[in-house]
KESE-133540 format. One record per residue (C-alpha): residue number from 1; residue in one letter; x negated, y, z. Coordinates in nm, 4 decimals. Layout:
  resi  resn         x         y         z
   NUM     A         X         Y         Z
...
***
This chain:
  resi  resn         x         y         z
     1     X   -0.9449    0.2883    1.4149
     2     X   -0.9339    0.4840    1.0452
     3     X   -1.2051    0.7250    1.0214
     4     X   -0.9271    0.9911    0.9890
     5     X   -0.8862    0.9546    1.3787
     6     X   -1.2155    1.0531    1.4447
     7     X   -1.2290    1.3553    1.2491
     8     X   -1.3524    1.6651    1.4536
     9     X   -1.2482    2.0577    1.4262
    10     X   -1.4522    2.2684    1.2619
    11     X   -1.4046    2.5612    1.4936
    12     X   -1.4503    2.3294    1.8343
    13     X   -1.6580    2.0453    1.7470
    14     X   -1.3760    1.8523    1.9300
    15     X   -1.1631    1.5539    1.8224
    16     X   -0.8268    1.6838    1.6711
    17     X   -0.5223    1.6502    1.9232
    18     X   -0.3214    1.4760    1.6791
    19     X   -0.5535    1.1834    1.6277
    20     X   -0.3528    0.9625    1.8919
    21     X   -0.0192    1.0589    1.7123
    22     X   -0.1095    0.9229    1.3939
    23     X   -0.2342    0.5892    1.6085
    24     X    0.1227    0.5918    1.7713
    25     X    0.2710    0.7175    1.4342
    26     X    0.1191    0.4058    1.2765
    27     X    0.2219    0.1636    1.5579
    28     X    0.5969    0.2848    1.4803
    29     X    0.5588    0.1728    1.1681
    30     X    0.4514   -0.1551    1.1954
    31     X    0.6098   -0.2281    1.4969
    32     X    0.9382   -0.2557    1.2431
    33     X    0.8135   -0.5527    0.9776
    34     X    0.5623   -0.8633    0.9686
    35     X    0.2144   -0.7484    0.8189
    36     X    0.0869   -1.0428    0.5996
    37     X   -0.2881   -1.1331    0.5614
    38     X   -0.5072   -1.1106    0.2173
    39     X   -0.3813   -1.4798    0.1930
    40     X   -0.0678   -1.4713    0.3010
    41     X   -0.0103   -1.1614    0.0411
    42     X   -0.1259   -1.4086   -0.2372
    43     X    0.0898   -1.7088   -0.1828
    44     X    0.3402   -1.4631   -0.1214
    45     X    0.2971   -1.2995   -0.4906
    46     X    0.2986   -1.6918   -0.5934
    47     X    0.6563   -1.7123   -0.4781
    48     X    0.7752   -1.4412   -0.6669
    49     X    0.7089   -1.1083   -0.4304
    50     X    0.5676   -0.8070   -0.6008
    51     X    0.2535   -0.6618   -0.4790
    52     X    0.1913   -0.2766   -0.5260
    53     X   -0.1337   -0.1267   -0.5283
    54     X   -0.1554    0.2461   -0.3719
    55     X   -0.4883    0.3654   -0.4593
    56     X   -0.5962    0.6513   -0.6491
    57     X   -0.8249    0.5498   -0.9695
    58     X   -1.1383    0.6450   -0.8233
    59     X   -1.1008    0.3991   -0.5669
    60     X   -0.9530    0.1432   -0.8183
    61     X   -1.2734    0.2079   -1.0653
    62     X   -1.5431    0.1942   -0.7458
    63     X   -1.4004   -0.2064   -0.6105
    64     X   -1.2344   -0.3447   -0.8538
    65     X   -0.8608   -0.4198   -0.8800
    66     X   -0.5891   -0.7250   -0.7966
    67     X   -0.4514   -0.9175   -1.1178
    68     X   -0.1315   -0.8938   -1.1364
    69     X   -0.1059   -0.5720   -0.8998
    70     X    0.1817   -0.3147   -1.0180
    71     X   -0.0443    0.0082   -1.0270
    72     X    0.1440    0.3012   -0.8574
    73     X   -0.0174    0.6005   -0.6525
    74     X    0.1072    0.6779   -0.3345
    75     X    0.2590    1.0073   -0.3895
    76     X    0.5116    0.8380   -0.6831
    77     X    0.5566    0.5070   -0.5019
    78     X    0.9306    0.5614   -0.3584
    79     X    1.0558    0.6712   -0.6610
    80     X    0.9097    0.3847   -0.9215
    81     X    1.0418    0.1370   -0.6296
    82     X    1.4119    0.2775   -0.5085
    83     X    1.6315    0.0511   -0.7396
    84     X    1.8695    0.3372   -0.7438
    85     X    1.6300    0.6454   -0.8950
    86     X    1.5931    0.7080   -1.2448
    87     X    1.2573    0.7668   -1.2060
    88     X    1.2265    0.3815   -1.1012
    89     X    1.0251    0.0950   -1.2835
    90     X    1.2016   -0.1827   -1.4589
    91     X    1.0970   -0.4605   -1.1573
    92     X    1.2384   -0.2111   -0.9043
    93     X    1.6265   -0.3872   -0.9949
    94     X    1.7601   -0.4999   -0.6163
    95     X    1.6877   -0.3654   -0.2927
    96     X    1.6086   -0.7838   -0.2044
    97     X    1.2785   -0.7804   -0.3979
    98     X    0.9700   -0.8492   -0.1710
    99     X    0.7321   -0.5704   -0.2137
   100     X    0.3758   -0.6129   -0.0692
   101     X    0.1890   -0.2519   -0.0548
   102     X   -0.1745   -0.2574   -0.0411
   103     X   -0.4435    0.0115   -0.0175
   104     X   -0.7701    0.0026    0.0919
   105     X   -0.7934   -0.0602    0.4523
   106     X   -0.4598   -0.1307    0.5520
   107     X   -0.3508    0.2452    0.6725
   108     X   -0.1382    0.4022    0.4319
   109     X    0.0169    0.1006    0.2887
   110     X    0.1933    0.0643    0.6278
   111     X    0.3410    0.4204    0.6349
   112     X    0.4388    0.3281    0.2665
   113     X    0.6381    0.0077    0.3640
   114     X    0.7798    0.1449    0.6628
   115     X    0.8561    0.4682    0.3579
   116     X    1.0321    0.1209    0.1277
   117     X    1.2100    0.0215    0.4270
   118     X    1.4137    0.3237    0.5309
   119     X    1.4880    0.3644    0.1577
   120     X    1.6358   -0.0050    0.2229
   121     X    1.4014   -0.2254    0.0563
   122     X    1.3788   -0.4758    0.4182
   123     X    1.1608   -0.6561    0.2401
   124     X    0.8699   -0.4362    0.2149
   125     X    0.5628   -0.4827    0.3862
   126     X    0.1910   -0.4731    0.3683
   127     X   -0.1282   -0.6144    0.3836
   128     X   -0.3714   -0.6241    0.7207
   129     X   -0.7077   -0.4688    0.6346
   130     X   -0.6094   -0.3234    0.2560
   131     X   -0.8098   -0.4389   -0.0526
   132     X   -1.1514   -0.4618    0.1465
   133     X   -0.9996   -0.7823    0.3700
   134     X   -0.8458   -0.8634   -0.0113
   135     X   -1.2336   -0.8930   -0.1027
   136     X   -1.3433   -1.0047    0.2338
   137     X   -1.0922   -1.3387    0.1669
   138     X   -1.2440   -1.4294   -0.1462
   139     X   -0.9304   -1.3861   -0.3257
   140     X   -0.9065   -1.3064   -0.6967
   141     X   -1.0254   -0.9675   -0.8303
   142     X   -1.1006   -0.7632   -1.1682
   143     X   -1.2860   -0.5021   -1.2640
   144     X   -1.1758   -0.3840   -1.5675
   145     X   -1.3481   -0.1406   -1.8067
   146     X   -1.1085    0.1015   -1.7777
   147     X   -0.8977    0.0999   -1.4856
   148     X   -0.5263   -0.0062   -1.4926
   149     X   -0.2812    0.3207   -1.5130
   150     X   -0.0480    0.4040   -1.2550
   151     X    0.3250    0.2682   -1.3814
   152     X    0.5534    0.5598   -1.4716
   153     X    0.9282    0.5557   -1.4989
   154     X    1.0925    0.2814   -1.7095
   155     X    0.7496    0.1344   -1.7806
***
């Protein structure tokens, strides 16, 4: 369970009400698509799919980043990947490409495919346990001396 879920009011001391709803929120979600593992993810991105990474810079700078990875935060992500948006990225061309979201524990990228999905990219998913399973798998990884941007429209 995300750390978020466990969060406790200030004024009461107890667990927020909501926690469960995100949990159920969440299970919506991913009750709609196939999650793919850290491995899966790769040979997927081998085959052509397009994997997206959601998280901020700080997080980015502090573990390192996925060759490869289109760079977009969360909060621009629908409109650099919506093939119809002017605001979109030149890779985001047909509602059929495979996007892969990942972030780092595997929370928010699944509200952000199930996000893809209802926009009508059916191909969007996400990867089980974020970049830390990424690391976790052995699989390949950069730390470069300046993290990569996030992509901005027609870039």
């Amino acid at each position: 369970m995300p750390a978020e879920s466990l969060s406790a009011s200030t004024t009461t001391g107890e667990p927020y009400a909501r926690a469960a709803e995100i949990d159920a929120l969440l299970a919506r979600a991913r009750a709609g698509y196939r999650r793919l593992r850290p491995a899966e993810a790769w040979s997927a991105v081998g085959r052509g799919a397009k994997l997206v990474d959601t998280r901020p810079e700080h997080q980015r700078r502090a573990a390192g980043e996925i060759p490869g990875a289109v760079v977009i935060e969360r909060n621009h992500l629908e409109w650099r990947l919506d093939p119809t948006c002017a605001a979109r990225i030149p890779e985001a061309s047909s509602l059929h490409t495979q996007w892969i979201v990942i972030c780092a524990e595997g929370y928010s990228s699944s509200l952000a495919a199930a996000a893809l999905r209802e926009l009508g990219l059916h191909n969007a998913t996400d990867v089980i346990g974020g970049f830390d399973a990424w690391t976790e798998a052995g699989l390949p990884t950069v730390r470069p001396a300046r993290p990569t941007p996030p992509r901005g429209p027609g870039e």
